[in-house]
N, C-alpha and C positions, 0 to 999 in steps of 0.2 A: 143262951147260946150267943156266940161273939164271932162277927160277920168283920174280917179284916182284910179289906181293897187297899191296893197300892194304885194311885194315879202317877199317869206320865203324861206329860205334853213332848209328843214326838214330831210338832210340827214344826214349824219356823219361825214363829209367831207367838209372843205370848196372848191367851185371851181376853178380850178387853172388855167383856161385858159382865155382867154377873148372873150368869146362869149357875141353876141351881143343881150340883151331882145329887143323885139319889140311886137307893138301892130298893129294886122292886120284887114281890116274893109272889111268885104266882103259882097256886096248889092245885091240884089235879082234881080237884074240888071247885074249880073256878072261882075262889077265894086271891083277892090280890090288895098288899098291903103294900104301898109306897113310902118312904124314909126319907126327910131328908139327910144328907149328910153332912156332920161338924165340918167340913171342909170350905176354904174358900175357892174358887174355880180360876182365879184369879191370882191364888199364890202359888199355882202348878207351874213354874216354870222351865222353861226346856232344858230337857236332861237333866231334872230334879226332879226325882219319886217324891209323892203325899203321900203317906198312910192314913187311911180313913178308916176310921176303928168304931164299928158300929153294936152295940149292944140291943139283942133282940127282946130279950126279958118277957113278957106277957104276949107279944106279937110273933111268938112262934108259929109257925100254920097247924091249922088244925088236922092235916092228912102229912101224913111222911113223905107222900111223893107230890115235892114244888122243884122248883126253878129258880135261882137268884137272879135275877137283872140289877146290870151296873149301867148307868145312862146318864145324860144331863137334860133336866127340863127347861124352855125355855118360855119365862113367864111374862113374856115383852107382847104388848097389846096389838093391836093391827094400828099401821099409823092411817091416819087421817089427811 
């Protein structure tokens, strides 16, 4: 199975950190597989679609009924 998101930056602003897009799959089984995405977060810029073209292959969920989640994680520590 082949999971295909299109991004848009509809803000003002391009983004200037490097947060990470992912697509998260959460099954009715409370099974949950997070992805990251080929994409930079950082080449989305405004009023320019990314296609993020994500290949499921063996991460299928094991029950028919999940959820796709599209999101960005952000892996920046607490400062000090």
């Amino acid at each position: 199975m082949t999971v295909n998101l299109t991004w848009e930056n509809s803000g003002v602003a391009p983004f200037h950190f490097g947060w990470i897009p992912t697509l998260r799959i959460t099954g009715s089984d409370a099974s949950e597989t997070v992805l990251s995405l080929d994409i930079s977060i950082q080449d989305i810029l405004l009023s320019r679609p990314v296609l993020a073209e994500q290949e499921l292959g063996s991460i299928t969920p094991q029950t028919t009924d999940y959820v796709p989640y599209a999101g960005i994680i952000n892996h920046v520590g607490p400062r000090i």
